[in-house]
C-alpha positions, 0 to 999 in steps of 0.5 A, spaced: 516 464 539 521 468 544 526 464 547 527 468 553 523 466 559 519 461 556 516 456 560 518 449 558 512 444 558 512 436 561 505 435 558 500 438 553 495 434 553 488 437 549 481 434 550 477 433 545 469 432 545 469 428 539 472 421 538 473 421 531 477 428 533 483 425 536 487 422 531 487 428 527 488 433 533 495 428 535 497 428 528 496 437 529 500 435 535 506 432 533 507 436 527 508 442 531 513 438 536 517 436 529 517 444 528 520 445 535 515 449 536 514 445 542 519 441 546 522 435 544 521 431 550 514 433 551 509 429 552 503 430 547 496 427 549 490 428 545 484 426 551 477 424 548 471 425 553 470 419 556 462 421 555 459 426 551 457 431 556 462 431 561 462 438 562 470 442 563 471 440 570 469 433 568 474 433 562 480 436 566 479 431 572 479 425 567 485 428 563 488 429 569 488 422 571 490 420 563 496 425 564 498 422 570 498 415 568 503 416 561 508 420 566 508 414 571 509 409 564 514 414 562 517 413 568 518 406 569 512 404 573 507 400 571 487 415 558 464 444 543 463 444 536 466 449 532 462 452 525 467 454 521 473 450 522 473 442 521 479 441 526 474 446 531 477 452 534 483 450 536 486 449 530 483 455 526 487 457 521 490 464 523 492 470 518 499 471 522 506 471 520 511 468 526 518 469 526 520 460 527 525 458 523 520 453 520 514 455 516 508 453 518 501 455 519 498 458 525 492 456 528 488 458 534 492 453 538 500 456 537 497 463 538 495 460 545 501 456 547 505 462 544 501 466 550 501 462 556 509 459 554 511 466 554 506 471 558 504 468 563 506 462 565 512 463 565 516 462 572 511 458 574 512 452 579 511 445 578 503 444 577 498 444 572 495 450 567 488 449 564 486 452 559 480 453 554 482 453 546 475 457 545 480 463 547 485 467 544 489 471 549 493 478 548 497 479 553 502 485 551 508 484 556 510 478 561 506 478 566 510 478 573 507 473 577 509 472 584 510 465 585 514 464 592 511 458 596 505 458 593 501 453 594 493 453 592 489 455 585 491 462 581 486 464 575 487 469 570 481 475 569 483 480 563 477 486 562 472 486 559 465 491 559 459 489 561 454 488 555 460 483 554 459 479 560 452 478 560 453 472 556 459 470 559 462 470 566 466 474 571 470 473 577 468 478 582 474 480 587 475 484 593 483 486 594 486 479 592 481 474 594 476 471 589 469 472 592 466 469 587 463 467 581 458 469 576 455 467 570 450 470 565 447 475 571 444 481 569 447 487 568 446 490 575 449 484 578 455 484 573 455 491 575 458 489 581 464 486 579 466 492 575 473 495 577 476 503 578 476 503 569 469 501 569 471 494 566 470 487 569 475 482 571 473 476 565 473 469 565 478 469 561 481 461 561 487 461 564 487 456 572 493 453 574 493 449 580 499 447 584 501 440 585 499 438 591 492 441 589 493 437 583 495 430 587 488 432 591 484 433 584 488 426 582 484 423 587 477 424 585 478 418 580 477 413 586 472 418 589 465 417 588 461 419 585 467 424 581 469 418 579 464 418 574 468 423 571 474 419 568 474 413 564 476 408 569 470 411 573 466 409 567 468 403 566 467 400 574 460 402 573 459 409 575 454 413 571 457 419 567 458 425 571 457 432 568 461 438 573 463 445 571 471 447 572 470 454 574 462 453 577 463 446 581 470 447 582 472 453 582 466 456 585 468 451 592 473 455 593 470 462 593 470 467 599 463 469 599 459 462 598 458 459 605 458 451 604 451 450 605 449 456 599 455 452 594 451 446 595 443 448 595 445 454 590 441 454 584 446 457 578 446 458 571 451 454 568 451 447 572 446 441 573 441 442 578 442 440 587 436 436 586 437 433 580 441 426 579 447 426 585 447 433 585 448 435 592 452 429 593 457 432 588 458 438 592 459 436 597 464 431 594 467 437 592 466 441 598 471 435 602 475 435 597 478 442 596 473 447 601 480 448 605 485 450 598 486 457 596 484 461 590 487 467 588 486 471 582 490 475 577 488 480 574 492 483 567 488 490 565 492 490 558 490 484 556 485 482 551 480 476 550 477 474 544 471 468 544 471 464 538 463 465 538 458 461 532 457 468 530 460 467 522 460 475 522 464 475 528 469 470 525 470 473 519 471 481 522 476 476 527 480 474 520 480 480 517 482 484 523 488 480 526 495 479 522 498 481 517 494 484 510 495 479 504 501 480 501 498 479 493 501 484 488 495 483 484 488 488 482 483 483 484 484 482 491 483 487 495 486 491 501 483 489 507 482 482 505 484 475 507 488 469 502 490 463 507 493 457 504 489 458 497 490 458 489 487 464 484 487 462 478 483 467 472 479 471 473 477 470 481 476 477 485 476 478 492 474 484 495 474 488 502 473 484 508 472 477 505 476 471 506 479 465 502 482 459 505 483 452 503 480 453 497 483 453 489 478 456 485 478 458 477 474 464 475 470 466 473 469 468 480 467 474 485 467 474 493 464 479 496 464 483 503 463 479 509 464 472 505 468 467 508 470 461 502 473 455 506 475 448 503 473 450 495 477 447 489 477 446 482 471 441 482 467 445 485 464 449 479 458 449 483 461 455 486 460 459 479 454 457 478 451 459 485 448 469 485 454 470 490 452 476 495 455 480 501 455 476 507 456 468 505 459 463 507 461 457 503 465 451 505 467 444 502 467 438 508 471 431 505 467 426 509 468 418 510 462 414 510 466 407 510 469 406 504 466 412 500 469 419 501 464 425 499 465 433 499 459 436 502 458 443 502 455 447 507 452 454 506 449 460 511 449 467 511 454 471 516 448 474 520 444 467 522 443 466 529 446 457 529 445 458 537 437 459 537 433 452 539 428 451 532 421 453 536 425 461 536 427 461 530 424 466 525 428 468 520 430 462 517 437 462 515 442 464 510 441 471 513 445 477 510 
């Protein structure tokens, strides 16, 4: 991580879905922080959802709140599932060599902090920066933001083509104004939002907001019915609240909605006007922030990679990124990934598969497309199993009370995880 221009973080704080996630995304943490990799006077907090569907803006608001209240102790005065890796997708390990003095794995989660620290939110003043660890960003150089007397909210927006965003989301701009925001539309509406080069600005992650929108943001926790969003809420009787960050909001914010079409407005990707405190919500929000500013900040040389279900994709993502597996051996091939695994035999391993966190014996013969993850020595199971292109095979250690398991999982690269079971066709193990 360069040294230059790097941003000095106060707080990291990182939301989890699940509470049984939380000691362990600590623990990841803070081994980074004994790393330097991050300051040493930062305060590192692992925030679980108060409720299990709180949505982004819901978990962002309660963070907020938790952050707040650990920055006033300190000071003195007196809170998505990922397939193919078990700590989720921000510490997915990564095939990537850095140049830290310690050693240490990479994971999705060092390469996003990496970016922000030294690409983007560099030079930024007092405020709050959230992003979603479902990312990872490639920014080429650091990006010159202009920051003087700013006050109001800046995204970040990296290209991308249209056939892309159709299942995501994208900033429709005009000059420097955010118009508005449109999530899963059709391509024609898509179209729309396509710049000169005839790519689209993303929803790429990144939102910073200033202080005094943070301050503002702070007291949604004695707002109702946005206090729904946070623990404290939640614990004086207000029903659980379920808002999106960008489509709740942001879209607030954006130019072209007048308040009466952000309150009665239909949208994919956010509940209902007419369902439970629905209306009463955006109005809420509309009280609260209609007046701030919103501006984007568009990086045409930036690269956005979502961290799909798709197991296919994953694999492609870890035999495409980093460096080549330094092994000096004939059994495994150019184009292939070893991470943080030992061979032992007669164990071959071809181009375009992946092994990690396994310690297998052979006889044993990965093929393309495979990902081998969680395996060792006790797994003999894996020499039994007609191994073809396109598996993937992990081992999960679970705890059910006092007894400890191994349980593995078993799927084709191709399967579809996101299809409800009354589309599914093809069944699973698809290769």
């Amino acid at each position: 991580m360069a040294d230059k221009g790097l941003l000095k973080w106060t707080v990291i704080v990182l939301t989890c879905q699940h509470r049984d996630s939380v000691y362990a995304f600590q623990r990841e943490l803070e081994v980074r922080q004994k790393r330097g990799v991050l300051p040493e006077d930062a305060l590192l907090l692992t925030v679980p959802d108060p409720h299990a569907r709180l949505g982004s803006g819901g978990a962002t608001l309660n963070a907020l709140l938790v952050a707040a209240e650990h920055l006033s102790a300190r000071a003195g005065y007196s809170g998505r599932d990922f397939p193919w890796d078990g700590c989720s997708r921000a510490f997915c390990w990564m095939p990537v060599q850095r140049s830290d003095a310690v050693e240490g794995a990479v994971c999705c989660l060092d390469l996003l902090l990496d970016c922000l620290s030294t690409k983007i939110c560099a030079g930024s003043p007092p405020g709050v920066w959230v992003c979603s660890t479902d990312v990872i960003l490639n920014i080429p150089t650091r990006q010159l933001i202009s920051w003087d007397g700013f006050s109001g909210v800046r995204v970040v927006a990296l290209p991308g083509d249209v056939s892309f965003a159709v299942n995501h989301g994208v900033y429709l701009t005009d000059a420097e104004v955010l118009c508005n925001i449109i999530y899963k539309g059709s391509k024609e509406k898509i179209s729309c939002a396509a710049l000169p080069d005839g790519k689209v600005p993303l929803v790429s992650g990144p939102v910073f907001f200033s202080r005094t929108v943070a301050e503002k943001l702070l007291q949604t926790h004695v707002t109702s019915p946005l206090d729904g969003c946070t623990y404290l809420g939640m614990d004086s009787g207000a029903p659980p609240l379920e808002i999106s960050l960008f489509l709740d909001i942001l879209l607030c914010l954006c130019s072209d909605l007048t308040e009466r079409e952000f309150i009665n407005g239909e949208r994919t990707g956010c509940s209902s006007p007419s369902g439970p405190q629905g209306a009463v919500v955006r109005s809420s929000l509309c009280f609260s922030e209609r007046s701030l500013c919103l501006l984007p900040v568009y990086i045409p040389d930036g690269c956005y990679d979502y961290l799909t279900q798709s197991g296919r994709e994953h694999v492609i993502r870890l035999t495409e990124t980093g460096t080549e597996t330094m092994i000096d051996v004939k059994s495994v091939a150019e184009g292939s990934r070893v991470i943080n695994s030992i061979l032992e035999g007669d164990v071959h391993v071809s181009a375009g598969a992946v092994v990690q966190h396994c310690h297998l014996q052979g006889p044993v013969q990965v093929h393309s497309g495979c990902l081998l993850s969680g395996l060792d020595l006790t797994s003999s199971c894996i020499q039994r199993l007609p191994l073809s292109s396109d598996i993937i095979i992990q081992g999960h250690r679970v705890m059910l009370g006092e007894l400890k398991l191994t349980v593995f999982t078993a799927f084709g690269a191709h399967d579809n995880l996101e299809v409800s079971l009354e589309l599914l066709t093809k069944g699973f193990l698809n290769f």
